[in-house]
C-alpha positions in Angstrom: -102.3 16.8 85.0 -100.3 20.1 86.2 -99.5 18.2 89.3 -98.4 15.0 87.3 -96.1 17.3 84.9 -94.4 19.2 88.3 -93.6 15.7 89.4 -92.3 14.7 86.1 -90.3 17.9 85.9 -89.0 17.1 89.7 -88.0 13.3 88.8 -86.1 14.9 85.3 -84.2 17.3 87.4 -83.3 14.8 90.4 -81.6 12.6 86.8 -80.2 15.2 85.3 -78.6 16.5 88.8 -77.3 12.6 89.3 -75.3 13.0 85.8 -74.1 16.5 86.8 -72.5 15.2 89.9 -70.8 12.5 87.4 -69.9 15.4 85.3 -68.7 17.2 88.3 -66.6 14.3 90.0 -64.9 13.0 86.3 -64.1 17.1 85.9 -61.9 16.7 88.9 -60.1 13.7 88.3 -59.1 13.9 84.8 -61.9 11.8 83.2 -64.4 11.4 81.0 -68.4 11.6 82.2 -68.8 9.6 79.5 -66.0 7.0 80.0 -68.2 3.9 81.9 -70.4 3.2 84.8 -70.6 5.3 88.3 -68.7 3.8 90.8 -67.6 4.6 94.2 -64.7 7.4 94.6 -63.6 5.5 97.8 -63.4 1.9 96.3 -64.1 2.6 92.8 -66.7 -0.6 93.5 -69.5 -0.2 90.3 -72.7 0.7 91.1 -75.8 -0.8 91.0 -78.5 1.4 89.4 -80.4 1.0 92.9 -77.6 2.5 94.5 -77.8 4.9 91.7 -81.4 6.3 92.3 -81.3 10.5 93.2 -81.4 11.5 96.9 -83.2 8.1 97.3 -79.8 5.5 97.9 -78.4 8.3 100.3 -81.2 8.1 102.5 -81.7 4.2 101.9 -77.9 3.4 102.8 -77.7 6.0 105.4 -75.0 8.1 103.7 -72.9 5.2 102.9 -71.2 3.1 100.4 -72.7 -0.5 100.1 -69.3 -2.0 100.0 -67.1 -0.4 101.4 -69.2 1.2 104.5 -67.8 4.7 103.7 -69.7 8.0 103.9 -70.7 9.4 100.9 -70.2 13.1 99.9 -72.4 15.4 100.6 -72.1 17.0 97.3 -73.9 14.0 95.8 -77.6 14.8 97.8 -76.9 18.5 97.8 -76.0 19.1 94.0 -79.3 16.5 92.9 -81.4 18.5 95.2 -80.4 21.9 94.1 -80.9 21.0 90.2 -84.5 19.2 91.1 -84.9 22.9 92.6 -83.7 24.9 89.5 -85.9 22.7 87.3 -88.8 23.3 89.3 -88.2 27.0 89.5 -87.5 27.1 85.9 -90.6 25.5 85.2 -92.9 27.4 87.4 -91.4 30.7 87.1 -88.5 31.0 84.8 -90.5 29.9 82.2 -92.3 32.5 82.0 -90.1 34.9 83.3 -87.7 34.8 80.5 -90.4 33.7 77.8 -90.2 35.3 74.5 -93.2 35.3 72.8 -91.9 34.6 68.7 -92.0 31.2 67.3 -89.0 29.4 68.0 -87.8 31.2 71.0 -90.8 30.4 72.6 -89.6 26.9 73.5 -85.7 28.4 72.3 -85.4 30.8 75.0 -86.4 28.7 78.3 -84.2 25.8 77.2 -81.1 28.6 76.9 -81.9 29.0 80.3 -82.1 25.9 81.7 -78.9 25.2 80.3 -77.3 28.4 81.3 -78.2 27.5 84.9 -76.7 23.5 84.5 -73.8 24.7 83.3 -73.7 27.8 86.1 -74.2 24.6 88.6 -71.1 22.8 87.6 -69.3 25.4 87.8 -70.2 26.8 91.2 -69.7 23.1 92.7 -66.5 22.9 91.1 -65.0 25.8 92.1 -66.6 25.9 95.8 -64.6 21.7 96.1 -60.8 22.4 94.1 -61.1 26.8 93.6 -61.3 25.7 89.5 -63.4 26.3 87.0 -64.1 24.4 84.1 -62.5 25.7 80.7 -65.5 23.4 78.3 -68.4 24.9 81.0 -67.1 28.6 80.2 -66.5 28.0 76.8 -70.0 26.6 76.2 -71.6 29.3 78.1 -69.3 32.2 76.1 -70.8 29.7 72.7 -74.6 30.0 73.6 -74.2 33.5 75.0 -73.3 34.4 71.7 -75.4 32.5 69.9 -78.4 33.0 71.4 -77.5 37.0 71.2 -76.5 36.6 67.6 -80.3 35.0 66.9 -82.0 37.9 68.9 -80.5 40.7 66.6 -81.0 38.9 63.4 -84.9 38.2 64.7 -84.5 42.1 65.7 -85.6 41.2 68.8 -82.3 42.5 70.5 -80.2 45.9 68.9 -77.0 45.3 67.6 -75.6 48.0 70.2 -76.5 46.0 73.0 -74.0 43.4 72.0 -71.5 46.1 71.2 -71.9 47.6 74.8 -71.4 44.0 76.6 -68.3 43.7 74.5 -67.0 46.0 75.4 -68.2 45.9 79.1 -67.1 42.1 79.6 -63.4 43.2 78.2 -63.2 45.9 80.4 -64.3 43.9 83.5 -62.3 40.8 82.6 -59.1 43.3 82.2 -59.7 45.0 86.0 -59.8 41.4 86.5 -56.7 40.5 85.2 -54.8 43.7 86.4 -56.3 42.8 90.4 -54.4 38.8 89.6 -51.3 41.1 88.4 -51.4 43.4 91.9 -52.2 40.8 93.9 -50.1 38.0 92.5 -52.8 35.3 92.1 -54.3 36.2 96.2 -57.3 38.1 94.6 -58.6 35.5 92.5 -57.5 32.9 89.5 -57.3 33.3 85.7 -60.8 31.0 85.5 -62.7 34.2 87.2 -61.3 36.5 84.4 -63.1 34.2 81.7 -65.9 33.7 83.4 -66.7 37.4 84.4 -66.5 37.9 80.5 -68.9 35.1 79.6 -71.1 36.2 82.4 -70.8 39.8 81.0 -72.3 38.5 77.8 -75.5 36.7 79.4 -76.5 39.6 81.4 -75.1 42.8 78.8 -74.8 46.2 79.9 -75.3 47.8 82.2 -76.8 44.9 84.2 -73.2 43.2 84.0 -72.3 46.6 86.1 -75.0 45.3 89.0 -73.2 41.7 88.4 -69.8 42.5 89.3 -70.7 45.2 92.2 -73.1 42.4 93.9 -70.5 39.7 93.5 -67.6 41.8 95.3 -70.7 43.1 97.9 -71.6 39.2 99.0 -68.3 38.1 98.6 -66.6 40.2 101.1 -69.7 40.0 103.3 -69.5 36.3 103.8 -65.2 36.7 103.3 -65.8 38.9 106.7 -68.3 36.2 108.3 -65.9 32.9 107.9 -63.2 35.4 109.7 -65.3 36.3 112.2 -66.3 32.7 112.8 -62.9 31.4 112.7 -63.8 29.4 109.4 -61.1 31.2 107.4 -57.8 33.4 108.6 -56.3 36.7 106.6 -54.2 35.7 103.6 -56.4 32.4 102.6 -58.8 32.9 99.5 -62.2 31.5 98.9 -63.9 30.8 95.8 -64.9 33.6 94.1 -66.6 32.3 91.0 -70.0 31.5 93.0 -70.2 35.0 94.0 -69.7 35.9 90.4 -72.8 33.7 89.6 -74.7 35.2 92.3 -74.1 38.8 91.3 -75.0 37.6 87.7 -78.5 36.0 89.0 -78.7 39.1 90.8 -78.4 41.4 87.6 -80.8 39.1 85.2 -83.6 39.0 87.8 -83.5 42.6 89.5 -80.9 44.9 87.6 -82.3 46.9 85.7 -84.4 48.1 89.1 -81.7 48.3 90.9 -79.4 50.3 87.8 -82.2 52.7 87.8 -82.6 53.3 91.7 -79.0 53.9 91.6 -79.1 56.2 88.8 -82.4 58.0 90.8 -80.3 58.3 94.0 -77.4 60.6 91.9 
């Protein structure tokens, strides 16, 4: 039975990353991921729900549109694979990992979670293919973020001072944010990283969203230096920064308190 419910959480993930890369594609071209059938971004030919199938048509059609003969993104493969893998992880791991105990946020808590990390999924692939990032994927994180924070202090699960201190914390980040855009004239990063440092302030709180931002400038300029040194990118161009952002937020929920209070030890 465990095997048969890891399978079934694989096949929900594999279908739930097929309608995030719908989501992901009708984000950049204006539309709705609601507005019709999927069809083919070369010649906008519908698609058959064989052709439709997750990771399962791109290997069966070699990478290829039926129709037209053209290669396929490989966003499409990559982004179902990655949320079969988050599912997966969530279920096995995460689960329990970020499991509270109290009736409802027993069931409440993981499902925040799983959500959080859709959304956190859109956003990284959108930003890593145009440099944007979604306004309605920030805004619903910022919405359950405070929600779900809102529900822990009235359950007096969470103290109301924790909220107060990532506040306060996000608005100071997402202003050194907004000052760096001022200095730098837009070079440093875009307006969608000062709203989504905030948001991301409020998931993790304080002082993990300390470890957050720290471990997002670390890894960014560590692989900024790597594409230079592999000719990939030159001085003066700009890569995405929002993924590192997530990063240094997946970071800070999994291991920042350790690493606050090894840093903290070290002084």
């Amino acid at each position: 039975m465990q095997l048969v419910l890891i399978f079934f959480i694989a096949c929900l993930g594999l279908v739930i990353g097929s309608f995030v890369n719908v989501v992901i594609y009708r984000t950049l071209t204006g539309d709705s991921p609601l507005k019709g059938r999927s069809y083919c971004d070369k010649c906008k030919h519908l698609l058959a729900w064989y052709d439709n199938i997750p990771l399962l048509s791109f290997a069966l059609l070699g990478g290829k549109c039926r129709y037209c003969q053209k290669k396929i993104s490989l966003q499409y493969p990559i982004v179902e694979f990655t949320t079969m893998v988050l599912f997966l992880w969530w279920y096995l791991v995460g689960f329990a990992f970020f499991r509270l105990t109290q009736e409802p946020l027993v069931y409440l808590q993981p499902l925040f979670w799983l959500t959080v990390g859709v959304l956190l999924l859109i956003i990284v692939a959108t930003d890593l293919l145009s440099y944007l990032i979604p306004d309605y994927a920030v805004f619903g994180l910022g919405l359950l973020a405070l929600l779900y924070r809102s529900y822990l202090i009235k359950t007096g699960i969470m103290n109301p001072t924790d909220l107060t201190r990532a506040l306060i914390g996000s608005l100071v980040l997402a202003i050194l944010f907004a000052a760096i855009i001022l200095l730098t004239k837009g070079k440093g990063m875009g307006w969608g990283d000062v709203k989504l440092v905030f948001v991301l302030g409020l998931l993790v709180g304080w002082p993990r969203l300390v470890v957050a931002s720290f471990s997002a400038f670390f890894t960014g300029a560590v692989v900024s230096l790597f594409l230079l040194a592999v000719g990939k990118k030159r001085f003066g161009q700009t890569i995405p920064f929002g993924p590192f952002l997530i990063l240094g937020a997946v970071i800070a929920l999994l291991w920042g308190n350790a690493i606050w209070e090894w840093y903290w030890n070290l002084l």
